[in-house]
Each structure stands twice: as C-alpha cells, then as structure tokens.
N, C-alpha and C positions, 0 to 999 in steps of 0.2 A: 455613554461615556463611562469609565471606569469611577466610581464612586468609592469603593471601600476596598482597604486591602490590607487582608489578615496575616500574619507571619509566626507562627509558632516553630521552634527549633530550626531554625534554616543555619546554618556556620555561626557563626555570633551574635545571631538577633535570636534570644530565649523566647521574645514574645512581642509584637508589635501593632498597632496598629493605625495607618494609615488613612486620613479621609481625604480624598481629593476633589476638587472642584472643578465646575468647566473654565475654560479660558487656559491661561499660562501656570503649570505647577512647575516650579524649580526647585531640584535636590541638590544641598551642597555639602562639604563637610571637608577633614582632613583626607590628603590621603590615605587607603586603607581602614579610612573610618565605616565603611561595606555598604555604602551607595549603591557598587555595582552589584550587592544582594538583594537589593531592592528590583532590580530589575530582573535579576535570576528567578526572584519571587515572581513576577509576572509572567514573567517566559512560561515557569511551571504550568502556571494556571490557562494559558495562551497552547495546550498541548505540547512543546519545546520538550527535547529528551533530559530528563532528572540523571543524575548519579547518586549513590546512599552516601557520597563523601561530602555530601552537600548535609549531612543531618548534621547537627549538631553535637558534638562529645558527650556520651553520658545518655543522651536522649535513645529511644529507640525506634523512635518513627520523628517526619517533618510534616508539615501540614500548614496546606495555603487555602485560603478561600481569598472570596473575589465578587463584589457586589458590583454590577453595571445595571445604571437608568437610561432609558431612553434608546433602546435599544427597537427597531424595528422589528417585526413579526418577520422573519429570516425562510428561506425555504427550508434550510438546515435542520428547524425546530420537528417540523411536516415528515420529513427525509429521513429523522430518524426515531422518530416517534415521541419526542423528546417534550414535555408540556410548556408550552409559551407561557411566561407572565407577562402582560403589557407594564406593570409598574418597574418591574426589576428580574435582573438574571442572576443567579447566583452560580458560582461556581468555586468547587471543591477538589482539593487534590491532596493527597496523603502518600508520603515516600516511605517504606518502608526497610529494614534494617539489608534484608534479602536482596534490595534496588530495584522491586518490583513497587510500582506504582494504581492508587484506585484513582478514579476520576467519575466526580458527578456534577451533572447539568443539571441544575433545578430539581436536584434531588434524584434525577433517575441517572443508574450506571451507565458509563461511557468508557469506548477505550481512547488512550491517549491518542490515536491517529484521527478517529471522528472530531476528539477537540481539537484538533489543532486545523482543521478542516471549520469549523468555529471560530477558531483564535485570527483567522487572517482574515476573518471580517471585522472583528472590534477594533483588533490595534497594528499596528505597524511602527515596530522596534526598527529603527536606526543606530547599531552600534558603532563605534568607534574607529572599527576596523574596517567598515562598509563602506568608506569612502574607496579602498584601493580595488573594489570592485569596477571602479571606474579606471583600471590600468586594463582588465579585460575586456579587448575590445569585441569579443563574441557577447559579450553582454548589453553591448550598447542597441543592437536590434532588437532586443525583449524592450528595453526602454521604449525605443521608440514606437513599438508595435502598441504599448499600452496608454502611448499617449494618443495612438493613431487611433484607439478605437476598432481598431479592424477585425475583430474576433470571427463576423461570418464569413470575410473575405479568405480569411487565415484556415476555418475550416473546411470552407470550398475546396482550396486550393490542399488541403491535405487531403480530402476524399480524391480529389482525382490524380496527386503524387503516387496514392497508396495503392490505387489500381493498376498506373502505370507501371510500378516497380512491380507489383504480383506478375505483371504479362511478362515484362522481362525476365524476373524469375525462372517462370514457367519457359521461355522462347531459349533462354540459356541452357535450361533444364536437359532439352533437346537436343542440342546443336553438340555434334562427335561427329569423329572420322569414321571413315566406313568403315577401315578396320576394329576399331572399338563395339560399332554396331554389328557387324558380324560375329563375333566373338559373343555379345551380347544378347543376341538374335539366338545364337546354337544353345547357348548356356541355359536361355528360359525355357526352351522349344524341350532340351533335354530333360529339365525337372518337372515340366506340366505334364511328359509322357509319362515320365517314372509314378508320380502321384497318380494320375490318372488310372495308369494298367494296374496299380494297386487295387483301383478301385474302394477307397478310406471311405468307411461310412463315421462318422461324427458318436464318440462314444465305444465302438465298439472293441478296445482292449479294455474296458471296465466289465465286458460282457464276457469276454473271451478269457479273464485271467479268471472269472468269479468261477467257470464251466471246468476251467486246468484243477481249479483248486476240489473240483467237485470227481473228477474223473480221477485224479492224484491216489484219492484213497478207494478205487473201485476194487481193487481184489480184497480189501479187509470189510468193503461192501458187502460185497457178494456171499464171502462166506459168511456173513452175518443174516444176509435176509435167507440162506440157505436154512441157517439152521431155524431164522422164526416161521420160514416153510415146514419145515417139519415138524415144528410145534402144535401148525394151526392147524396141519393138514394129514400128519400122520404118515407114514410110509407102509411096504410091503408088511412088515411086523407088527406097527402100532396102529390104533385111529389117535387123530390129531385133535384139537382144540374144537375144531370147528365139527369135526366128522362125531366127537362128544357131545357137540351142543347139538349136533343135527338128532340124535340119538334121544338126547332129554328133549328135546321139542316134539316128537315124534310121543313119545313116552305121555308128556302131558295133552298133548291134541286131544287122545282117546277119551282124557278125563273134564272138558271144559264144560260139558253140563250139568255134572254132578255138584260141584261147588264153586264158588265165586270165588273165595282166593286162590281157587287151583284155576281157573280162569285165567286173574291178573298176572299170576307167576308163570301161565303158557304165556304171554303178551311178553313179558321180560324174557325168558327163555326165548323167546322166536327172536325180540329183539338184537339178544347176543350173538344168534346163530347168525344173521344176518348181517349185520356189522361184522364179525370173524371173516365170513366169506369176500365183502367186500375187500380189508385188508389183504387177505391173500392174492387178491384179484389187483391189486394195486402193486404189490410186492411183486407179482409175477414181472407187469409191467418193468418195472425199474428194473429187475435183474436182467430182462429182455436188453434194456437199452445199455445196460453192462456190459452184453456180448462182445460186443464192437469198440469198447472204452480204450486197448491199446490205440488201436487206427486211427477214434477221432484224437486221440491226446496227441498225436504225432501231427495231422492237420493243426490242432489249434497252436503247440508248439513252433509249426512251420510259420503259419500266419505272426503270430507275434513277434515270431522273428522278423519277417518282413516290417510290421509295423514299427522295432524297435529301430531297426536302419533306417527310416525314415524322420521316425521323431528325432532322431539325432542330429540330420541335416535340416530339419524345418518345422519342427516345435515341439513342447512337451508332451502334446495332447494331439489325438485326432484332430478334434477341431481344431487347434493351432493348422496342423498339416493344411486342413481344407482353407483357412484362412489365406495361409500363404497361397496357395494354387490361386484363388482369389486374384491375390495382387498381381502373382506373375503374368495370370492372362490378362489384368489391363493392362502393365506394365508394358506385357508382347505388342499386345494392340497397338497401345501407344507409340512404339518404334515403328512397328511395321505401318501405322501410318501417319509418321510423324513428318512426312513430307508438307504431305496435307495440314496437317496440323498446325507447322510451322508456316506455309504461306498464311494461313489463315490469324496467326498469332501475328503475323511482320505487318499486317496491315490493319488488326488493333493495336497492335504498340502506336503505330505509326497516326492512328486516332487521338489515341490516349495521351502520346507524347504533347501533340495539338495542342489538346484540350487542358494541360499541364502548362504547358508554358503560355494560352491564354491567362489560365487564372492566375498565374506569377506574375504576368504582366498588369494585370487589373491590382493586384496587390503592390507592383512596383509605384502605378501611379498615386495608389492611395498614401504608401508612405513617406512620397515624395512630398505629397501635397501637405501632410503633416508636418516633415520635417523641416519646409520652411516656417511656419507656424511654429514649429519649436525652436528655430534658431530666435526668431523673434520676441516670444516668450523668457527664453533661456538670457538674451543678450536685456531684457526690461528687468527681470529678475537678478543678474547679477551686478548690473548698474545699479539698482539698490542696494547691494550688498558691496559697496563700494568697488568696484571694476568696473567703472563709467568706460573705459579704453577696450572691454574688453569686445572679440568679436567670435562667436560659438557659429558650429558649419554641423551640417552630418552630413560626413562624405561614401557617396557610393559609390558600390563595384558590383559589376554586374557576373553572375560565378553560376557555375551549373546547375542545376535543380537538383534542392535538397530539402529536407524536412522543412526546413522552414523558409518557403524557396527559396527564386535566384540572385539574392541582395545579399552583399557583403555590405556593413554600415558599422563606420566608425565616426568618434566626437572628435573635432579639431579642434584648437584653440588657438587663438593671437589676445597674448596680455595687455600686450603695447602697445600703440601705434606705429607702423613699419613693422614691426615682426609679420612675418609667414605666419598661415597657419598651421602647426603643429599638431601632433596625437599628443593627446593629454598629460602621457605619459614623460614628454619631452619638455612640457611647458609650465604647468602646475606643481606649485609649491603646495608645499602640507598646508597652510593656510586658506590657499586657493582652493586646493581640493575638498575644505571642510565648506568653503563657501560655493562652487560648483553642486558638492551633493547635497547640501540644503537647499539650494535653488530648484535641481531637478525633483527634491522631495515636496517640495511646494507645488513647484507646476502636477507632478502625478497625483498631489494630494486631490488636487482641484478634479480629476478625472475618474476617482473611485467613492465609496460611501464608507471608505473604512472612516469614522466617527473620533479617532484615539491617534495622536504620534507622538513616538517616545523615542526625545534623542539622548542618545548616552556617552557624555562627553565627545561629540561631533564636532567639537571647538577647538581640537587641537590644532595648535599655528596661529590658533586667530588672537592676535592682541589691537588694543590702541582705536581708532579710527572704526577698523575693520568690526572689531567687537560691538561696537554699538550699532553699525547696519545688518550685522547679524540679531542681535537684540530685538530691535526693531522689528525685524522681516519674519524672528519668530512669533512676536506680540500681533504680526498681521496674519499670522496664518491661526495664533489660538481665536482670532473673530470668528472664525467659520468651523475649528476644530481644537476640541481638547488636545494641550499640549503639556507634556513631560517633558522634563530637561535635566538633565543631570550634568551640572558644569559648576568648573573653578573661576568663572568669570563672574565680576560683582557686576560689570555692565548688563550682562543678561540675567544673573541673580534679580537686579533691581526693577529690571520690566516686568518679572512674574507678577502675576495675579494674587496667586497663592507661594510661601515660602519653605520650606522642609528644610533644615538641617538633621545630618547624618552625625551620630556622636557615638566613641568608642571612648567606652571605660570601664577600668578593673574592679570588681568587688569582689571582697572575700576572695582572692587569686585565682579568679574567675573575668574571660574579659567580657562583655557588656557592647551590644550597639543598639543603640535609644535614635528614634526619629521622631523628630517633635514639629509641629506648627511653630512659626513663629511671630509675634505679635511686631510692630512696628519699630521698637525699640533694640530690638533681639533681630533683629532682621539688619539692623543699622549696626550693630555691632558683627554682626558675619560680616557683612560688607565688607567692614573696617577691615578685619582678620582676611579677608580674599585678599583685600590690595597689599595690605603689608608684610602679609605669609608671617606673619607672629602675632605679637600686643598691639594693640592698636593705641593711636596717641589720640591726641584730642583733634589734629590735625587728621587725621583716617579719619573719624568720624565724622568730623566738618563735612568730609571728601563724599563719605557714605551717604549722610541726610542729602548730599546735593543730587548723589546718581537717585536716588528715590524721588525727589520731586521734578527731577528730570523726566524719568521714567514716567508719574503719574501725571507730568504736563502734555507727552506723548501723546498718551493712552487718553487721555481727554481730550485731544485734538486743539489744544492751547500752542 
C-alpha cells in the first residue's frame, strides 16, 4: 500500500507531506484548494507523463517521492535489475526546469516508461473523467476480457489470427493479372540479364578508381623513373649510381685481407651496390607496366562507366547492385512459380482460417460464460449502490475476425422496471454513471492484485440516498484494498478510516496549499463545511457528529 508521500514544489504545495493508511483515506477541501495535486503527485511517481508547468513559480526543479509497504516480490524488480526491499519500496522522481524528468526505484535509476510498467501494479487511479469511458462501447470488450480471465485463450487466438493474416498477406501478395505479370516477368528477366552480362564483382570500383588514379599520372611517371634510371645506371656518356658502386665494390674486394675496417666498409659497399641494382630492377618493372597505361586507362574508364549506369538504376555500390540481382531472381522465381505457390498458400489460408475461427470460438464461449457471471455481479453490485430496479446485459455481436476476435460486446442497461434495455449511453445519468463505474471498479478490483485504488472525485451526480450506498460500498471494498478518495461528499468523507483536508492559503502574497490529518473534532467541523458550502451552525455540526457515528456504527457492523 502507498504509505508515504512527499511533495516538494509541485503548483502550490512548496512542501508536503502525507502519511496514509491502509483501509479508507479521504481527501477533502475547497474547491481549487489542489487535491487534484495530490493526485498529480502520484500519477508522477506511478510513471504518468510530468509537464515543467507543473513546478512550482520561483522553484527550479519539483520533486516526489513515495514510500509503499507490503508490497510483494514483483517480477518487475528481477526484469529489470532493480533491488527488492521486502520491508518498503521507495520511489523518487525529480521534474526538472528543461521538462526532462529522473526517476529512481530503490534508489537505482529508471526510465519513466519501466515505471510506469511498475506503477500499474501498485495503484489504479480512477479519475473523474473515466466514467465516460463507459460511453465507448469498443471498451466494453477489454472489461469484460479482464473479468473473463482469458489472457491464454486471447493469446491462442492471436498466435493463430497473426499467422493467418501473414498467408493472406503473402496469397494477396501474389494474386495480378496476366498482363501485370508479364510486364513484370520482362522487367526482371531484363535487369538480371543487364547485371548479370556485367558481370559486378562486389568492391570492385574501389579497385578500379584507386588503378585510374594511379595510371592518371603515368607520363609524369614515366619521365621521372627515366630520369632516376639514369641516375642509378648511367647511360652511353655517364656510369650511373649503381655502375659507381659496382666500381667501389670491385676496388674494395682486392683489399679485404689487409684490414678489418676496409673489410666491414667492402660489406657496406657490396651492400649499396646491391640494393641500387635491385631498385633499378624494380623501376625497370613499373616503367614496363607503363607502356600500356594509355590502353589500360581507357578499359578501366570504359568499365566504370558501365558500372556507373548501373549503380544509378540499382544501388550506390557494387554490392548494393549484387544485392538487388539478389531479390530480383527470387522475386522472378517467385512469379514464375507463383501458380504453385498460390495453390499451396489457398490451402493453408484455408487451415489457418480454421484454426482462427476455432480459437474465436473457444474465446466466444469463455466470454460468454463470463458475461453472464458479470451481469450478475454487476446487477448485486449496483443494487447496493442503490439501483435495486436496475438490470445490466452484455450484448453480443458476432463480427469478422480481428485482433481481438470475432465479438462485438456492448453494456446495456434498464434503470426501471419496464424500460428496455438500452446502451448506456442512452440511459445513465451522471450519477448513475459514477455508480456503474464504481461497481465495475469493484468487481475488476476483486480480479487483479493491484493492492491501491484511487478515486478522484468519481462522485459527481451522486447526492442524498445514493451517496451513502456509494459510502458504504467504498468502506467495503477499503476491507480487502487501500482506498483513496477525493470527494466533496460528507457522507463518504465520514466512512473514511483516515481524514485529509486540502487547504489553500496566502502568505506573504504568496499562495500556500497545506494537507493536514485530521483528528475527530476537525473532521466534524469539515463535515459541517461539506454540507453547508460555508460556516457551519451548531445545527451542521449536530448533522456532522451524527454522519461519524453513523459511519463508525457501519464500519463496526452495529
């Protein structure tokens, strides 16, 4: 359960701090006194998207934490490496000026999408607005699916929807007129030849431009290794570099017994002479492969021209080119035996269809079987909630196979006796609707482990009568589940367990919202102030002390 909850700069609360308890907590106050910041404070902390307009004036960051007890070992914790405490969970979120948000589980960082993957196993926020969720009737099948239980029947039934729709896919994929495929047939036939008679090796204008750039400069080559030929080597007139050193080798040979450093200096000498000769032997080479350098520049010119007309129709690169060729010969295949192909796709569709509209069917039964169970539920629940007359239905329609199969399901209603039953939409009053969605939130309560429900002015419409079986029916659901309330009703102010008032006030022209516990006396005096929307008389109060010991004769089963 949500135990503690901190509020630093959030709109009007500078700094706050709330403890709550298990059972019935109810928040009251003026309106605009920023009850509904209290709730924004949780949402925060629940992963819910922040805005930075939510900081506070002046401030330049907002900051929520959030102590929850009794919190089970969660897969969540495992999932994302995150350290379990068994005594308490703490959670932290800090808004910053940018509208960028940090978020920490038990101290280790998280982003807001992990928590909020978190947040919808501790609490489950019922706002205000969430009742008209029940005017769309495409929502009513998620209800019932979650009261059904049905989650492996549901992903049966989507493993084999999803295969079916891939064959269709694929069998669509296929299916053209012969003129299309002809046309289609010529088109690939002609670019697999083109690429092919090219003959594209993978890489090779990285090779062929690196050879253009190398052949480019062969006549400023050429006369340059000319002339380090005639350096090394000397011509009719000269001896050369190398024909010198052969000469000083030659010279020192005769002398390598007489002394030891004329020895090591023939060893260097021979070595020179030998190394000169190699270079020229290398140099001959390349000038050789010079010869020809106009001829091959105009082949590699030709070539890359070819490969530029090509990368142009079918990719940046050789391999792109090869790529494509790739696709087009399965593509070809593909057609040319797509006869084949398609018999053999029309009669797994014709499986798959089967085996689809089995598991729809095995799904239709199971939510049928639930939704009587939920009328019955739904019609025990709202008779508490004073519509003793009322009569709840889920009507179905049976509709093609779709994601979430072949049931169309809507809620009906009859308020009266003699009324039809009607879509909700036609029958339920705002009052009604605040007592429908509390009902439904009760019976789903009973079918998940979320531990926390927080309703946030859910009460609108409801006065008199009605307000005290709403009361009630939430004082029966905080027995099995922490509950939050945020309501202008003293009747369900006074069943709470635990009290909060919400208070706005100016200091120093500065405005101020303080949420306080309230003790017994201070509880009786809100009261007073609910019923009389001002002062209250000593008459209000009489009124007040009476809904309190009403409330705690309830709650003690008196």
């Amino acid at each position: 359960m949500l135990s503690v909850l901190h509020i630093e700069n959030i709109a009007v609360i500078e700094q706050a701090e709330v403890r709550f308890d298990r059972g019935f907590n109810a928040l009251t106050g003026e309106t605009g006194a920023g009850k509904s910041i209290v709730i924004d404070a949780i949402s925060a902390i629940l992963g819910e998207r922040t805005y930075r307009d939510c900081i506070r004036t002046g401030a330049k960051s907002a900051f929520v934490s959030a102590i929850f007890t009794g919190v089970p070992e969660l897969s969540w914790f495992a999932d994302n490496q995150v350290p379990f405490d068994a005594d308490e969970l703490q959670i932290q979120r800090e808004i910053s000026e940018s509208g960028k948000s940090a978020c920490r589980v038990n101290g280790r960082p998280v982003t807001a999408a992990i928590l909020r993957q978190l947040g919808m196993q501790l609490i489950n926020i019922h706002g205000q607005h969430d009742s008209q969720q029940l005017f769309d009737e495409e929502a009513h099948l998620s209800y019932l699916d979650l009261f059904a239980h049905d989650e492996a029947l549901l992903g049966e039934y989507a493993q084999a929807y999803e295969q079916m729709q891939r064959t269709r896919a694929e069998l669509a994929h296929l299916q053209m007129d012969e003129g299309e495929k002809l046309r289609l047939l010529e088109n690939l036939r002609y670019q697999i030849d083109e690429i092919t008679r090219a003959e594209v090796k993978a890489g090779e204008e990285t090779e062929l431009e690196a050879r253009r750039k190398f052949l480019q400069n062969a006549e400023k080559m050429t006369a340059g290794i000319a002339r380090a030929l005639q350096a090394l080597y000397g011509g009719d007139s000269s001896d050369g570099a190398a024909g010198l050193l052969g000469d000083a080798e030659h010279a020192l040979s005769a002398l390598t017994g007489a002394d030891e450093t004329l020895s090591q200096l023939h060893e260097r000498v021979s070595e020179l002479m030998y190394g000169a000769q190699d270079v020229v032997d290398e140099l001959r080479a390349v000038q050789d492969g010079l010869d020809d350098s106009a001829f091959e520049l105009e082949k590699i010119e030709s070539r890359l021209d070819v490969l530029f007309r090509l990368r142009r129709k079918y990719g940046a690169t050789t391999q792109d080119i090869l790529d494509y060729l790739a696709r087009a010969q399965q593509q070809l295949d593909e057609i040319e035996f797509s006869d084949e192909r398609r018999e053999q796709l029309t009669q797994q569709l014709e499986k798959e269809t089967a085996l689809a509209q089995a598991r729809a069917a095995q799904l239709r039964a199971a939510r049928q079987a639930a939704a009587e169970k939920l009328e019955g539920r739904m019609e025990r629940e709202l008779a508490q909630l004073d519509m003793p007359k009322v009569r709840f239905c889920c009507q179905f329609e049976e509709t093609v196979l779709g994601a979430q199969g072949g049931d169309a399901v809507r809620f009906l209603m009859s308020a009266n006796v003699g009324e039809a039953l009607k879509p909700l939409s036609k029958v339920a009053s705002g009052g009604e609707l605040a007592r429908i969605m509390l009902a439904i939130k009760n019976v789903m309560a009973e079918q998940d482990a979320v531990p926390t429900l927080i309703f946030d002015e859910g009460d609108a419409g409801v006065s008199g009568r009605a307000a005290q079986k709403v009361a009630e029916k939430l004082a029966s659901v905080a027995r099995h589940k922490q509950v939050l309330c945020v309501t202008h009703l003293p009747q369900i102010a006074a069943m709470a367990d635990v009290h909060f008032a919400v208070e706005k006030r100016v200091e120093n022209g500065r405005t101020f919202t303080h949420v306080m516990q309230l003790d017994r006396a201070q509880r009786r005096a809100e009261l007073a102030r609910l019923t009389s929307g001002g002062e209250a008389s000593e008459t209000m109060l009489a009124g007040a002390e009476e809904l309190l010991a009403a409330a705690e004769r309830y709650k003690s089963g008196a």
